[in-house]
C-alpha positions, 0 to 999 in steps of 0.5 A: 500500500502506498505510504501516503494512503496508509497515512491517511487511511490511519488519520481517518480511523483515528477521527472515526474511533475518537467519534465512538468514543464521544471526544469533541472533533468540532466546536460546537461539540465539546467533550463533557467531563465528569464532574469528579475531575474537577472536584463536584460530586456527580450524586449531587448535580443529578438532582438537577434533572430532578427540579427540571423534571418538576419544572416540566410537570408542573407546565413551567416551561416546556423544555430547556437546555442547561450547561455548567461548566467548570475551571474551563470544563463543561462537566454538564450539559444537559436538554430536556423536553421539547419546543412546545407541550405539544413535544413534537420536537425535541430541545437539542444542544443547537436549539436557540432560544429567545435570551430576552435580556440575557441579550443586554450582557451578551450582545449589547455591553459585549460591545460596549466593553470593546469599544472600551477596551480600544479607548473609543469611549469613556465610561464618564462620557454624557450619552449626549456626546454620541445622541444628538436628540439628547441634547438640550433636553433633561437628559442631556447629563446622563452618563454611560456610567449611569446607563450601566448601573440603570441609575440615569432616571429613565423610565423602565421601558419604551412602549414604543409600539404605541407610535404606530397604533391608531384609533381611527378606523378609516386607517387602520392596519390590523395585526394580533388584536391591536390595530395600527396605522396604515401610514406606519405599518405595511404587510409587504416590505417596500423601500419605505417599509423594510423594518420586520417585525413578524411575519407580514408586518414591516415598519415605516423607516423612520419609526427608529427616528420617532422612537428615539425622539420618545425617549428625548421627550419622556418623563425623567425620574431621580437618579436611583436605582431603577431597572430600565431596558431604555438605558440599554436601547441608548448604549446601543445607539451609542455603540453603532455611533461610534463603530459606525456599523451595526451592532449585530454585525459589530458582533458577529465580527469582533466576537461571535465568528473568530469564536467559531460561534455559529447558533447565536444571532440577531434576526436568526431567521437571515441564517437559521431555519425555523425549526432550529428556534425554539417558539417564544409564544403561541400568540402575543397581542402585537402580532399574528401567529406563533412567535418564532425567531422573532423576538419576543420584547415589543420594544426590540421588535419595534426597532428591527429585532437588533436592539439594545435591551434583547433582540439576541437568540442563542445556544447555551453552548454558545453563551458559555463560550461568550462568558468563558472568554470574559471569565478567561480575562478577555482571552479564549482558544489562544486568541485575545478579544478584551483586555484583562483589564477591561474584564476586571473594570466591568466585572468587579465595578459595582454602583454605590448601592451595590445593586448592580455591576456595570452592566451586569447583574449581582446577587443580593445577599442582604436580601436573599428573597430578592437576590436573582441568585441562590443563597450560596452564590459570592457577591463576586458573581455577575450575570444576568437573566431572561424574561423569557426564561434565561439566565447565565451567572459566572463565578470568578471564585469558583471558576464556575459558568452555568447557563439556563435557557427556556421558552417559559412565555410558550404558549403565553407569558401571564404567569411566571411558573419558572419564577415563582417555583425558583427553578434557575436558582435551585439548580444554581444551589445544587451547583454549589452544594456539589461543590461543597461536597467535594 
């Protein structure tokens, strides 16, 4: 036999036997390790499979996917469930989900800490600097800082789908169970109306204009804590201001493709089928049909499904990634994508309150009953979490990532079962007490 081909023939028995054996070939197939490895007890972390299980019953959410990983390791990675209780389709590792504001840390600040990094801009910096339609106004003085910790004053959300609806019968364009105006919104794309909100329903183009001329003009409160999707709809209009592209495509380049990421998105339905997108609600009072791969957030719907404050679908393996460069100090497979000192700024830097991170969110525990962590987790942790079901919390002192992504808004979001049965944070007790009993 010729000496190359023996060597080839070697190469690919070699893939094949690796393959059997269940080692990682590709990416987005990561070996998993046994928790032993890296000093968690197994007994222990099974019993997340318990509280999922419960979660499921009980009509919380209808599937999910969970990913733990340690000192760099995944050491659990699990899906349960399905798309929808109807359980036709199977949740699957490269299932997307809906991150709602899971976004706002994995999409939005990822931007921001860049654009820091480069010195492109100051965390001291007024908004106005950037945001022309701030100037002048009450808002004129508010900081990036301020946007980060939610201390601008600014109102909570936006609303901003009232701007295209109407009264007035003889203008009337109906979607859902809300009627908006014909001027504002159309069922077929043109050259005036390329913003999509859902299926047959394009926006106006300058609806962006008007949107942000609503925030210039709204009520500003005192500068206390107030959690405000507004302020992250801002430091993305900050963000594409100074890049000078768009945030989706600051992303995909600066982060998201040298990762070697390929199931997260904004607007996923450009690069992914359907059925690769776990549906978010059967039907919301904005728009017609099942909601799937269009974002579930009325105001990230309205301003085009790339917006500040959610807009971003992914894999838990792919947040992982996203959150273990950050954990990594700003470095990931060799390649360096932040500054260890950017990391450090934005993941220790708290508001005097210490309510929250820059841009992150913290545990609480002085209050563990409003804490979005579980008891046992360190002040140090930051993270954030989901309206649709998600969360991803990183532990720098244990060197600890775990990510839960679900549709809990699937059929309808009105009461929040995931939530009031502390799912997220009984599984995030049971990572740590596996810990414990190393």
């Amino acid at each position: 036999m010729n000496k190359k081909l023996k060597i080839v023939l070697v190469f690919v028995f070699s893939i094949i036997i690796m393959g059997l054996a269940g080692n990682t070939i590709t990416p987005n197939t990561p070996t998993i390790y046994s928790p032993i490895e890296v000093g968690m007890d197994p007994t222990t972390l099974a019993k997340i499979g318990t509280i999922v299980k419960e979660g499921i019953q009980a009509r919380a959410f209808p599937g999910c996917q969970i990913l733990v990983m340690k000192d760099g390791k995944p050491i659990y990675d699990k899906c349960f469930g399905y798309y929808t209780y109807e359980q036709v389709e199977e949740v699957k590792p490269t299932t997307m989900y809906d991150l709602a504001s899971l976004s706002k840390t994995t999409g939005t600040l990822l931007t921001i800490m860049k654009l820091y990094d480069e010195g492109k801009l100051k965390l001291t910096d007024k908004a106005s600097m950037y945001l022309p339609f701030l100037q002048g106004t009450d808002k004129g003085n508010i900081t990036l800082t301020e946007l980060l910790f939610h201390e601008s004053g600014l109102q909570a959300s936006l609303s901003c789908y009232c701007l295209a609806t109407t009264k007035d019968t003889t203008q009337i364009v109906r979607m859902g169970s809300s009627t908006y105006n014909k001027n504002m919104v159309s069922i077929t794309p043109t050259d005036e109306f390329t913003s999509q909100v859902s299926d047959s329903f394009y926006l106006r183009n300058s609806f962006h204009e008007a949107a942000m001329t609503m925030i210039a003009n709204s009520r500003l409160r005192s500068k206390t804590y107030v959690y405000s999707c507004v302020n992250f709809l801002l430091l993305k209009e900050i963000a594409e201001t100074i890049s000078g592209i768009s945030m989706d495509a600051f992303l995909d380049s600066t982060f998201y493709k040298p990762m070697g990421l390929i199931n997260i998105a904004y607007l996923p339905l450009r690069t992914h089928q359907k059925e690769e997108i776990a549906p978010t609600m059967k039907r919301d009072f904005l728009r017609n049909g099942i909601l799937q791969g269009y974002v579930h957030d009325p105001d990230a719907a309205f301003l085009g499904g790339i917006s500040g404050n959610a807009g971003l679908f992914a894999s838990a393996r792919d947040v992982a990634t996203v959150y273990q460069m950050i954990l990594n100090n700003g470095e990931l497979d060799g390649k360096r994508y932040l500054s260890t000192e950017t990391c450090r700024v934005f993941t220790t830097t708290t508001s005097a309150s210490g309510r929250r991170g820059l841009g992150f969110d913290k545990p609480v525990p002085a209050n563990p009953a409003h804490s979005p962590c579980c008891i046992s987790a360190p002040p140090e942790v930051y993270g954030h979490t989901g309206y649709t079901g998600t969360c991803c919390w990183v532990d720098p002192v244990n060197k600890l990532i775990y990510v839960f992504l679900s549709n809990r808004t699937y059929p309808y979001d009105g009461v929040n079962k995931l939530a009031r049965m502390g799912i997220r944070t009984k599984i995030q007790e049971v990572i740590y007490q596996s810990i414990k009993q190393k």
